[in-house]
Backbone as CSV, one residue per row, in Angstrom:
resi,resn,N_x,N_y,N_z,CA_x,CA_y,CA_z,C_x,C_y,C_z
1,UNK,-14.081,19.689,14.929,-12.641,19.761,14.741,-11.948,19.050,15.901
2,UNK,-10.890,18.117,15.801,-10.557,17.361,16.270,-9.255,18.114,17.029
3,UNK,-9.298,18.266,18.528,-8.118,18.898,19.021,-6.559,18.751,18.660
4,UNK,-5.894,19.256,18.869,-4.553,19.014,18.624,-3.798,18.048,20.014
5,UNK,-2.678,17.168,19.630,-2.597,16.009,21.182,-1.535,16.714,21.116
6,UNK,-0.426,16.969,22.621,0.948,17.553,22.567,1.282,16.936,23.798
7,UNK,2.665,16.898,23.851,3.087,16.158,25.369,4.343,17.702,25.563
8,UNK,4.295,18.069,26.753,4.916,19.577,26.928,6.119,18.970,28.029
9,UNK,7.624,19.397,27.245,8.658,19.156,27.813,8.554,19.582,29.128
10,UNK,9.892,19.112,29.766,9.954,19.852,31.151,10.299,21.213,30.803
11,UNK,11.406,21.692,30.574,11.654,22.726,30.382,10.503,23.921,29.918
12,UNK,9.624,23.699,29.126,7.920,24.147,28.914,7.354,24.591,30.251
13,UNK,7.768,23.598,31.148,6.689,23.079,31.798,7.183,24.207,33.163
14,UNK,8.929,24.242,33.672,9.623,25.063,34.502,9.180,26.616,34.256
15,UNK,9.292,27.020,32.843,9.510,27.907,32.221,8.144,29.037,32.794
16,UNK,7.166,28.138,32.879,6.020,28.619,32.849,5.477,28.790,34.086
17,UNK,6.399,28.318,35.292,6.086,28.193,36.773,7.242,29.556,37.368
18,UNK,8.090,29.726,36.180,9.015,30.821,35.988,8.667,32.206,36.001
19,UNK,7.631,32.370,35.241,6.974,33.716,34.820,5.415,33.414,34.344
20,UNK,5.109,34.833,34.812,3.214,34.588,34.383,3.418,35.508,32.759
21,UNK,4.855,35.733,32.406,4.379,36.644,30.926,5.188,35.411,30.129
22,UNK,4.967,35.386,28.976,5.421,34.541,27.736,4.660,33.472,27.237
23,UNK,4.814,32.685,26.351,3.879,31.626,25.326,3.831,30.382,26.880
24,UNK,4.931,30.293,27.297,4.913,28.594,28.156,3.619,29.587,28.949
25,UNK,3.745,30.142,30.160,2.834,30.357,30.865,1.481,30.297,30.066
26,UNK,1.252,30.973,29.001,0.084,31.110,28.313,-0.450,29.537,28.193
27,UNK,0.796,28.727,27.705,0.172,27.464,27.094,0.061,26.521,28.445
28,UNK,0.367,26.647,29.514,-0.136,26.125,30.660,-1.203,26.569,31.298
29,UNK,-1.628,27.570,31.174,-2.997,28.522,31.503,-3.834,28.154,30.830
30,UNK,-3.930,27.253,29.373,-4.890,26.801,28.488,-5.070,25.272,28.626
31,UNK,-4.519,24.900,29.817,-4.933,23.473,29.634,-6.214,23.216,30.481
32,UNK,-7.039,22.323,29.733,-7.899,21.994,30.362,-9.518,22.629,29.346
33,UNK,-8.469,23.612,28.523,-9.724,24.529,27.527,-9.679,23.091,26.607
34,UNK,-10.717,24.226,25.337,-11.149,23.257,23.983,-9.780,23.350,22.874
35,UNK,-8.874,23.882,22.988,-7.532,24.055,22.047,-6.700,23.024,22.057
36,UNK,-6.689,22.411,23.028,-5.332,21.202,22.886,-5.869,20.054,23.873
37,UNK,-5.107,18.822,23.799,-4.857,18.005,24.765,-3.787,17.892,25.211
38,UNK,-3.486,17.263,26.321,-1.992,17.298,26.428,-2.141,15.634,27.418
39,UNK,-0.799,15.047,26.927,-0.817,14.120,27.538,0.384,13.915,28.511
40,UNK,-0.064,13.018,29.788,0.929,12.865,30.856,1.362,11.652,30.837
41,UNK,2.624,10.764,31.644,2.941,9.572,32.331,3.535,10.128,33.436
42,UNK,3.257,9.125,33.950,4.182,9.176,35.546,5.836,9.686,35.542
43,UNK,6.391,8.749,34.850,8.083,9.664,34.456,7.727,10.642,34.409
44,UNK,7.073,11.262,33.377,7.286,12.830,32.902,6.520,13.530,34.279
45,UNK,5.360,12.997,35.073,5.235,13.901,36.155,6.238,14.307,37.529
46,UNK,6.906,12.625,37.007,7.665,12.768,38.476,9.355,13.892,38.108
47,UNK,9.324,13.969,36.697,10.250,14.792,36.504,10.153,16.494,36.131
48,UNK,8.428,16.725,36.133,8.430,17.658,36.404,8.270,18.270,38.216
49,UNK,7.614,17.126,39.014,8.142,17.688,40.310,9.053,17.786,41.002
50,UNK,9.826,16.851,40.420,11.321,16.990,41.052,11.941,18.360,40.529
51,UNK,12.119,18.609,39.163,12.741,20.054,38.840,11.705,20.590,39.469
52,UNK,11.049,20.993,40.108,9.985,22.117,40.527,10.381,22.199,41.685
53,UNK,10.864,21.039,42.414,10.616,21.136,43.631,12.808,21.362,44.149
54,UNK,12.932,21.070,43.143,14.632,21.545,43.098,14.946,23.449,43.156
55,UNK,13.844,23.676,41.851,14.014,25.122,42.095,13.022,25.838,42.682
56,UNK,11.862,25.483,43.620,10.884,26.184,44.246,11.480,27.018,44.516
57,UNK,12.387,27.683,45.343,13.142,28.954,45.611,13.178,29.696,44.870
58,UNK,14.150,29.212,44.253,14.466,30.842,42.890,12.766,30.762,41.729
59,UNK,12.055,29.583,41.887,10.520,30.006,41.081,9.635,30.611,42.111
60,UNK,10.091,30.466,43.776,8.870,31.242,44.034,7.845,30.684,44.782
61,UNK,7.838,29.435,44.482,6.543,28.925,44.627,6.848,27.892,45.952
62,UNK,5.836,27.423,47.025,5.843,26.365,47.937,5.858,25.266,47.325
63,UNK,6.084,24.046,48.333,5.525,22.697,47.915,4.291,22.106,47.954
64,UNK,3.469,23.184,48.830,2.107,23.365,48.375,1.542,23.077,46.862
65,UNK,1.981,24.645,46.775,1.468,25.188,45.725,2.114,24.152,43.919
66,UNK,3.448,23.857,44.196,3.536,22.837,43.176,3.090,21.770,43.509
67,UNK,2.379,21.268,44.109,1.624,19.890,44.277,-0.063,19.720,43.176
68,UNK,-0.245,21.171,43.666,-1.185,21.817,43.422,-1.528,21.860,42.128
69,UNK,-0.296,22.206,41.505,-0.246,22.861,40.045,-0.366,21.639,39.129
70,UNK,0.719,20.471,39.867,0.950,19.043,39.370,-0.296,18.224,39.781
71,UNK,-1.051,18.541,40.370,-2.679,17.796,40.679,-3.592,18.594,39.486
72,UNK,-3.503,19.663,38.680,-4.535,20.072,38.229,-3.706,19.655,36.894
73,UNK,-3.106,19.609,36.425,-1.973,19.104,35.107,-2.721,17.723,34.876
74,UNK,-2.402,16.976,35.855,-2.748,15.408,36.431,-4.209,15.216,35.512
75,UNK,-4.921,16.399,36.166,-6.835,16.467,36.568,-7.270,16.665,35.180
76,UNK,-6.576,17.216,35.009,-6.748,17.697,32.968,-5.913,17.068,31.777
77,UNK,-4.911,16.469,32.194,-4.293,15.718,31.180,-4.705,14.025,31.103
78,UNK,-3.927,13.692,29.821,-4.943,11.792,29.022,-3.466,11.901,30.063
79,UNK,-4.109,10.382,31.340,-2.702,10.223,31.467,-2.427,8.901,30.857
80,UNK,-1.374,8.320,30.079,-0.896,7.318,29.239,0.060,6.509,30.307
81,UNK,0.149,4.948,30.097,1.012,4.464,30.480,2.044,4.028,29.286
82,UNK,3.034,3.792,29.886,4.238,3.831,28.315,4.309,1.580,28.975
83,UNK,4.173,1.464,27.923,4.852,-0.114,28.053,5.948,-0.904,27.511
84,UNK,6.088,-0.097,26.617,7.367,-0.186,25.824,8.490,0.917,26.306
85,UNK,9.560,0.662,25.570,10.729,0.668,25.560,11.383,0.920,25.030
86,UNK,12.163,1.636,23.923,13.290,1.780,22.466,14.412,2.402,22.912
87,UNK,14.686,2.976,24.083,15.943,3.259,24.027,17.029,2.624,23.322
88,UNK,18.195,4.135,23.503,17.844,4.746,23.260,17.654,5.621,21.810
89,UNK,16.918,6.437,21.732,16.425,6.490,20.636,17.369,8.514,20.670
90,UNK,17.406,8.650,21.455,17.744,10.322,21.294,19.107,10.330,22.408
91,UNK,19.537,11.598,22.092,21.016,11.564,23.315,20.800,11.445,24.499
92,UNK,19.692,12.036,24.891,19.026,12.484,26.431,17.818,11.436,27.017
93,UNK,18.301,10.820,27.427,16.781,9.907,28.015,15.708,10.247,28.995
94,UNK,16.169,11.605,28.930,14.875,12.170,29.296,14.289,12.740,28.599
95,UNK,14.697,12.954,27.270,13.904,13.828,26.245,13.396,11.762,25.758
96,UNK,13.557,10.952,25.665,13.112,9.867,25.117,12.121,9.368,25.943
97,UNK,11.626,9.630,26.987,10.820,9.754,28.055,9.455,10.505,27.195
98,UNK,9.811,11.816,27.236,8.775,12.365,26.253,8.793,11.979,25.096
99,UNK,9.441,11.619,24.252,9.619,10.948,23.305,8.542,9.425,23.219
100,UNK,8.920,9.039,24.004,7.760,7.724,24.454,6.257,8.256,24.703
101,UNK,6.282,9.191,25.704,4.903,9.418,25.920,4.275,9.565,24.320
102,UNK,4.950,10.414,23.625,4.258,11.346,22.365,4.099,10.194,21.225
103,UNK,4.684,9.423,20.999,4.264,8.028,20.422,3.249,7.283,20.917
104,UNK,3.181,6.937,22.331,2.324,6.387,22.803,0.955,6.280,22.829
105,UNK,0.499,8.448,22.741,-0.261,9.170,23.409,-0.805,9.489,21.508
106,UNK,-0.077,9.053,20.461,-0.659,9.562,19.406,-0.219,11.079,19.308
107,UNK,0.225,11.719,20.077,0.333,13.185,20.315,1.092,13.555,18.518
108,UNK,0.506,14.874,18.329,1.480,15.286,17.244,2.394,16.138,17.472
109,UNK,2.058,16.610,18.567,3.731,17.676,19.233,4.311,17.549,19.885
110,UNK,5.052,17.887,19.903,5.795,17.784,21.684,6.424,19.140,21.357
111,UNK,6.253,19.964,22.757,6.386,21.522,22.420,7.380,21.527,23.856
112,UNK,8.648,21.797,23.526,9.698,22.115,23.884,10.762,23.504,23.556
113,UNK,11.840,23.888,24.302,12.523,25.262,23.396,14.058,24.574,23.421
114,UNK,13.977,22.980,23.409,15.284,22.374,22.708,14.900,21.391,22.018
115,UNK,14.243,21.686,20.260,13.586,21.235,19.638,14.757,20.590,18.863
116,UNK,16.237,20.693,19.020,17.749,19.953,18.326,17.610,19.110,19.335
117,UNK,16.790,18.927,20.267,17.517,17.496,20.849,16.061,16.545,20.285
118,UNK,15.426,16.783,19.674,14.066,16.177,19.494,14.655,15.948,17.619
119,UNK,15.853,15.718,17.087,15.786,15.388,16.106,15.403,13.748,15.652
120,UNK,14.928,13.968,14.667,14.663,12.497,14.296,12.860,11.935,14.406
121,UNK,12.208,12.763,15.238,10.949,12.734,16.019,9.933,12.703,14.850
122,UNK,10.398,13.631,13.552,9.472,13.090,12.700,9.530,11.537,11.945
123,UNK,10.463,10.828,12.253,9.878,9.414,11.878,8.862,8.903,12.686
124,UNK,8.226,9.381,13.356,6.916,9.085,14.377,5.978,10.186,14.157
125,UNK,6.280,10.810,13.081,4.881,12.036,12.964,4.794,12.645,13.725
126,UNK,5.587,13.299,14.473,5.570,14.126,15.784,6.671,15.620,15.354
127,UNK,5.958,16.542,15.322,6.484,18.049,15.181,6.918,18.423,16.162
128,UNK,7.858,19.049,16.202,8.503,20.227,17.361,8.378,21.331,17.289
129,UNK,7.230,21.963,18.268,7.498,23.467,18.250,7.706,23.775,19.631
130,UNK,8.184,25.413,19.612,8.600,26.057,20.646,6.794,26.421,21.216
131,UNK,6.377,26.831,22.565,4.904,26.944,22.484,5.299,28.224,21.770
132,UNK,5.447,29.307,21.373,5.156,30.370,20.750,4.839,29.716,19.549
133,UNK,5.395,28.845,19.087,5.348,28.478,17.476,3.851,27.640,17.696
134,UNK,3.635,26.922,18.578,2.491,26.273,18.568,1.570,27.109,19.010
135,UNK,1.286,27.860,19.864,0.279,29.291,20.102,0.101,29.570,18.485
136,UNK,0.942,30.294,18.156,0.681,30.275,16.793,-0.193,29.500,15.447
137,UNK,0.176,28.629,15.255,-0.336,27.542,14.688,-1.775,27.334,15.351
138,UNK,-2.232,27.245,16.668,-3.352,27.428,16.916,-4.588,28.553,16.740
139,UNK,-4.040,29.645,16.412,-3.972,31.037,16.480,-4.520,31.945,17.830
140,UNK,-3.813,31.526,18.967,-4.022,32.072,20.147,-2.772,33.256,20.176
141,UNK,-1.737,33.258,19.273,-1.126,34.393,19.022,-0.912,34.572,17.840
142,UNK,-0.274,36.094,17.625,0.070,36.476,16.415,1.618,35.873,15.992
């Protein structure tokens, strides 16, 4: 059985450096297993350390320790280079960022919890779920 490919928003990605209870934490705790792939680019890393490293305070965490987190993400994710270009294609060019990767990367998800700004995403065969909805679908939850 052929894994499932997903590229995991930022907001996924905060959410889960946020709290050790809920689906994001869960679905960041599973990377690297046999359930998913997940794919990276450089944009999308450098924009998850920057929000990380904006709210290390109120998350908690050092710049250690998010270096850390963003080296083992790195260590376990396809990382893709994007070579193209379409902007823009969505309101937010940072959701077109992931948007790019998940085309790029073949991915069929992109698992975000602002799945209205990801409209249009199925003309590229790409689903939006929230990770609870994709936990689901995998059946790692009920």
């Amino acid at each position: 059985m052929l894994k499932s490919r997903i590229v995991i928003d930022t907001n996924v990605f905060i959410s889960a450096l946020r709290s050790r209870r809920g689906a994001s934490f869960k679905l960041l705790s599973m990377l690297g297993g046999n359930a998913f792939d997940i794919s990276v680019s450089v944009p999308l890393v450098l924009e998850y350390e920057a929000l990380a490293r904006r709210q290390a305070r109120a998350l908690g965490l050092d710049a250690r320790t998010i270096d850390d987190i963003l080296d083992y993400v790195c260590q376990v994710a396809r990382r893709r280079e994007i070579f193209f270009l379409w902007r823009p294609f969505l309101k937010d060019p940072n959701d077109d960022l992931v948007l790019e990767l998940a085309v790029e990367s073949e991915s069929e998800f992109i698992i975000t919890y602002n799945q209205r700004d990801f409209a249009g995403t199925e003309t590229f065969g790409i689903k939006v779920f929230t990770p609870k909805e994709f936990l689901q679908k995998i059946g790692e939850i009920k």
